[in-house]
Each structure stands twice: as C-alpha cells, then as structure tokens.
C-alpha positions, 0 to 999 in steps of 0.5 A, a space after each residue: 500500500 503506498 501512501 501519497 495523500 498528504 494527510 495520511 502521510 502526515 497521520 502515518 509520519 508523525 501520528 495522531 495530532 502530528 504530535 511528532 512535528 511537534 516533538 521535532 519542533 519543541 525537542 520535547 519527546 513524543 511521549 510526553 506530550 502525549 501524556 502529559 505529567 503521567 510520563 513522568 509517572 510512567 517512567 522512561 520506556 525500556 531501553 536496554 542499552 542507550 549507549 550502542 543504540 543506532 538508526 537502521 538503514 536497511 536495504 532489501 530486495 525481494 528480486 533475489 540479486 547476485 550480490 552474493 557473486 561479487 563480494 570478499 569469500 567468492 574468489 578462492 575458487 577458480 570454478 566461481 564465474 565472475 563478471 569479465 567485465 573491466 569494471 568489476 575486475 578481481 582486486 586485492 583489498 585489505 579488510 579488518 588488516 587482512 588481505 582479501 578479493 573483491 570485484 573492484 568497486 567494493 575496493 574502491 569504498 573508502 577505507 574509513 567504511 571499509 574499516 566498518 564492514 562486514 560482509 554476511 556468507 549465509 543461507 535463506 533456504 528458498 529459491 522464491 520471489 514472494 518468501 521476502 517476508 519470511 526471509 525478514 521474519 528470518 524464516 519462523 525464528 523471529 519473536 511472534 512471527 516479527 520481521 527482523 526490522 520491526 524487532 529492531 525498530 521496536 527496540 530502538 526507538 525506546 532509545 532513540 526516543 523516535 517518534 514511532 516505532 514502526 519502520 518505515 520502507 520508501 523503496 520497496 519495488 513490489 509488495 514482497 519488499 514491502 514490511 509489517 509490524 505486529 501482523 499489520 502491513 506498513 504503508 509505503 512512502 515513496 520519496 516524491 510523496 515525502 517532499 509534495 508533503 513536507 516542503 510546501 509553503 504552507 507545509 509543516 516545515 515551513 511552519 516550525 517555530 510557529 509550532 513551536 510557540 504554539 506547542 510551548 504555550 499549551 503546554 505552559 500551564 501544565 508543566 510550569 505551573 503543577 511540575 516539580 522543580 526536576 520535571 521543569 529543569 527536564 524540560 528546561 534541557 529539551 526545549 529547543 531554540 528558535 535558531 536551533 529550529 531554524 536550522 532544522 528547517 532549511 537544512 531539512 527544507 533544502 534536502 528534501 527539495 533536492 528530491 526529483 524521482 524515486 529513485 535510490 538517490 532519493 531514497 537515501 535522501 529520504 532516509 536520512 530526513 527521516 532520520 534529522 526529523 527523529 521519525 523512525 528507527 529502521 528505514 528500508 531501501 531498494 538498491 538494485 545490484 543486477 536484479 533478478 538476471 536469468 538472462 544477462 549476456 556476459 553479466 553485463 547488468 549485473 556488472 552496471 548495477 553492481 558498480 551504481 549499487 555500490 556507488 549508492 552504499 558509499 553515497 550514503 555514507 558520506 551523506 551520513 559523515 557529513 550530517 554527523 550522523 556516521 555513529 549514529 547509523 548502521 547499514 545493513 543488507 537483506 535479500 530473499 536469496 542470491 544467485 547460482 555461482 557455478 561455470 554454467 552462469 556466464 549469461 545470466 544466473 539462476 536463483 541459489 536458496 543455499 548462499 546470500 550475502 548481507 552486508 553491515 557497514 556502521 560503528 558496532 560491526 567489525 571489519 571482515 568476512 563471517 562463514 564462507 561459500 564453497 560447492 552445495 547441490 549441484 552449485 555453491 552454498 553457504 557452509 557452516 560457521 565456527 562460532 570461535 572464529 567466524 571462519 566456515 568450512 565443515 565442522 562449524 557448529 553454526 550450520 547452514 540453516 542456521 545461518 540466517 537466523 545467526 546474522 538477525 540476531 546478530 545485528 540485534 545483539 549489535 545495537 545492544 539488545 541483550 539475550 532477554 530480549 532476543 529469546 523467543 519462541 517461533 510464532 505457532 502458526 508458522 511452520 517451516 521445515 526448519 522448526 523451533 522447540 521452545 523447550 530446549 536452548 542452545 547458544 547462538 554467537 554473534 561477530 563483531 567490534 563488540 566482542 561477544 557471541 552468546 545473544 540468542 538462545 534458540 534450538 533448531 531441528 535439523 532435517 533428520 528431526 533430531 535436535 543437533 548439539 548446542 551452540 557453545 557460548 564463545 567469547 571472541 577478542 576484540 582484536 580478532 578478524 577473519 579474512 577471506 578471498 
C-alpha cells in the first residue's frame, strides 16, 4: 500500500495530532506530550542499552540479486564465474588488516567504511520471489512471527526516543519488499510523496517555530505551573531554540527539495530526513545490484548495477559523515536469496536458496568476512560457521540453516539488545521445515567490534528431526578478524 495523500502521510509520519512535528519542533519527546505529567509517572520506556543504540538503514530486495557473486569469500575458487567485465575486475583489498578479493568497486569504498564492514556468507533456504517476508521474519525464528526490522525498530526507538516505532520502507519495488509490524502491513512512502508533503509553503516545515510557540504555550500551564522543580529543569534541557529550529528547517527544507524521482538517490535522501526529523528507527531501501538476471549476456547488468549499487552504499555514507550522523547509523543488507555461482552462469544466473550475502557497514560491526561459500547441490552454498572464529568450512557448529537466523540476531545483539530480549519462541502458526522447540536452548554467537557471541538462545531441528548439539557460548577478542578471498 503506498501512501501519497498528504494527510495520511502526515497521520502515518508523525501520528495522531502530528504530535511528532511537534516533538521535532519543541525537542520535547513524543511521549510526553502525549501524556502529559503521567510520563513522568510512567517512567522512561525500556531501553536496554542507550549507549550502542543506532538508526537502521536497511536495504532489501525481494528480486533475489547476485550480490552474493561479487563480494570478499567468492574468489578462492577458480570454478566461481565472475563478471569479465573491466569494471568489476578481481582486486586485492585489505579488510579488518587482512588481505582479501573483491570485484573492484567494493575496493574502491573508502577505507574509513571499509574499516566498518562486514560482509554476511549465509543461507535463506528458498529459491522464491514472494518468501521476502519470511526471509525478514528470518524464516519462523523471529519473536511472534516479527520481521527482523520491526524487532529492531521496536527496540530502538525506546532509545532513540523516535517518534514511532514502526519502520518505515520508501523503496520497496513490489509488495514482497514491502514490511509489517505486529501482523499489520506498513504503508509505503515513496520519496516524491515525502517532499509534495513536507516542503510546501504552507507545509509543516515551513511552519516550525510557529509550532513551536504554539506547542510551548499549551503546554505552559501544565508543566510550569503543577511540575516539580526536576520535571521543569527536564524540560528546561529539551526545549529547543528558535535558531536551533531554524536550522532544522532549511537544512531539512533544502534536502528534501533536492528530491526529483524515486529513485535510490532519493531514497537515501529520504532516509536520512527521516532520520534529522527523529521519525523512525529502521528505514528500508531498494538498491538494485543486477536484479533478478536469468538472462544477462556476459553479466553485463549485473556488472552496471553492481558498480551504481555500490556507488549508492558509499553515497550514503558520506551523506551520513557529513550530517554527523556516521555513529549514529548502521547499514545493513537483506535479500530473499542470491544467485547460482557455478561455470554454467556466464549469461545470466539462476536463483541459489543455499548462499546470500548481507552486508553491515556502521560503528558496532567489525571489519571482515563471517562463514564462507564453497560447492552445495549441484552449485555453491553457504557452509557452516565456527562460532570461535567466524571462519566456515565443515565442522562449524553454526550450520547452514542456521545461518540466517545467526546474522538477525546478530545485528540485534549489535545495537545492544541483550539475550532477554532476543529469546523467543517461533510464532505457532508458522511452520517451516526448519522448526523451533521452545523447550530446549542452545547458544547462538554473534561477530563483531563488540566482542561477544552468546545473544540468542534458540534450538533448531535439523532435517533428520533430531535436535543437533548446542551452540557453545564463545567469547571472541576484540582484536580478532577473519579474512577471506
């Protein structure tokens, strides 16, 4: 469902009241102008840890592209088919300090975002357009059925002190890509629909310090008159300036002006607005990287879209240093599956449900390659992960399967949720092949900057109905980084 009419965009922004324009506009969070005194009563909502929270950038697609086929851990094998295209060339790189292969646009990120990456060998286990959904919901192992986003967005935004929790997509190309949040569909807010709503002459923007004043002067008798001296000198240290909220408008005025079409330099430009505006915690993209190629002559698709999709990562992180926002964000890739790697696969590729790559790019992740890809069925798959090193190759004791589930929960741990609030029980009425038993726990391991690997407890039957040996919880040194070619 895509929304354009601009008082549901505004409703679906900053909600009932536009209560989020005014939190923006007076720097006083959402909630307590909601609730008024019984916000204080209430308390400051969960937040598990304040200092590792980020903003979420996330870019999915449900087309299945060959990013997978292009990246660090693809070049070992001389049986892995490559684009022969020049500008997607084997080259040397260092990633995490050790020596590595891409194809040449991922060495050419600069180094600073290179020294944040990590690049995700993993399985989704299906080879179909429409499985998107469940992908993000990492097929059944996710809290209540929740995508993987929406378990992130509602997490954050405690932290983040955002207006909503829900996240938002301004990219999705097909109602696969599209997300939900607890059961509900999401609307989706193509960029155009963003700046027709916001940058009109009489739109919110435009209007900030009037609402402001406006906001201030209702809320004066309420706080000033009946608060304590804490709750006035709460409130005292949120309130933002007339100058602080000038500034807000025209940098946010001229961004979203910039706006012409919907495509990914207009979805970066909306994701970061919405970011500057404190709406969301999770924001997705489409970032084309060769789309669904079963017949691309000499990949050459494939070789463009890979080039522009990596020009885009780099856009939007040099649009996040240069809005100081580089610390504070964390991109991050998930797609329905990747391609097939095989000799056979020089004019096009076919769907792999056995290897796709996720990318991390923010402050929480540690540069290097997690698991790896060698020959599965027929082609190539992802292999099982040793949860000490972060290496794969046979005997890891993160299998396969497990791997998708191994990246989301990862990435919760990386923004700082803790293992109560990861563990859970698959929802009831969803049954993959792959089944969850609340009963019985193992431990799952995490990678990163962070040092740590024992988040998620979960216990996956394996294919012969058996239940495997637990993950052991591993503790991996700060120093420590895996290269792969």
């Amino acid at each position: 469902m895509i929304i354009t009419r601009r008082k549901a965009l505004m409703s679906a922004l900053f909600g009932a009241g536009y209560v989020g324009l005014r939190a923006l506009a007076t720097g006083i969070p959402a909630t307590v102008l909601l609730k008024g005194r019984r916000a204080f009563a209430d308390g400051a909502p969960a937040c598990i840890n304040r200092a590792k929270a980020q903003f979420i950038v996330l870019a999915t697609s449900g087309s299945g592209d060959p990013i997978n086929a292009n990246v660090p851990g693809t070049y070992a094998d001389p049986l892995i088919t490559h684009s022969a295209d020049p500008t997607m060339a084997a080259t040397a790189m260092t990633l995490g300090g050790r020596p590595t292969t891409a194809a040449l646009p991922w060495t050419q990120l600069p180094q600073s975002v290179l020294d944040r990456t990590t690049f995700w060998h993993i399985m989704t286990n299906t080879p179909v357009h429409p499985k998107q959904p469940d992908v993000l919901k990492l097929m059944g192992m996710a809290a209540q059925d929740e995508m993987l986003p929406s378990l992130l967005a509602k997490q954050l935004a405690p932290c983040l002190g955002t207006v909503q929790a829900q996240p938002i997509t301004v990219g999705a190309n097909s109602p696969s890509e599209g997300l939900s949040f607890s059961g509900q569909a999401l609307p989706i807010i193509p960029p155009l629909a963003l700046k027709a709503t916001l940058t009109m002459p009489t739109g919110p923007l435009a209007n900030l310090v009037t609402l402001r004043d406006q906001t201030l002067s209702q809320i004066s008798d309420l706080y000033r008159n009946t608060g304590n001296a804490a709750q006035k000198a709460y409130l005292d240290s949120l309130i933002a300036s007339q100058s602080e909220i000038r500034n807000i408008r025209q940098d946010l005025l001229a961004s979203l002006t910039s706006i012409k079409d919907n495509s990914v330099a207009s979805q970066i430009t909306a994701a970061i607005a919405l970011i500057q505006m404190n709406v969301t915690p999770v924001i997705a993209i489409h970032i084309p990287f060769g789309g669904d190629n079963h017949n691309d002559a000499a990949l050459g698709n494939e070789a463009r879209q890979t080039v522009s999709g990596v020009a885009s990562i780099a856009s939007l992180m040099s649009q996040l240093a240069s809005a100081g926002l580089s610390d504070q964000v964390t991109f991050m890739s998930l797609n329905v599956f990747g391609r097939t790697l095989g000799p056979r696969n020089t004019d096009g590729r076919q769907h792999n449900p056995n290897h796709q790559v996720s990318i991390t790019i923010g402050k929480p992740f540690k540069p290097g390659v997690i698991g790896a890809v060698g020959p599965v069925a027929g082609d190539y798959g992802a292999l099982a992960i040793n949860s000490q090193t972060g290496a794969g190759g046979a005997g890891g004791d993160i299998d396969a399967g497990s791997t998708l589930a191994s990246f989301g929960k990862t990435t919760l741990a990386a923004v700082g949720l803790d293992s109560s609030t990861v563990d859970a029980s698959p929802s009831p009425n969803y049954s993959p092949h792959r089944r969850l038993r609340p009963s019985h726990r193992g431990h799952l391991v995490a990678y990163g900057r962070f040092s740590l690997v024992k988040y998620v407890q979960y216990y996956p039957r394996c294919a012969s109905g058996r239940a495997p040996v637990p993950l052991r919880p591993v503790q991996i040194p700060a120093d420590h980084a895996m290269s792969s070619r």
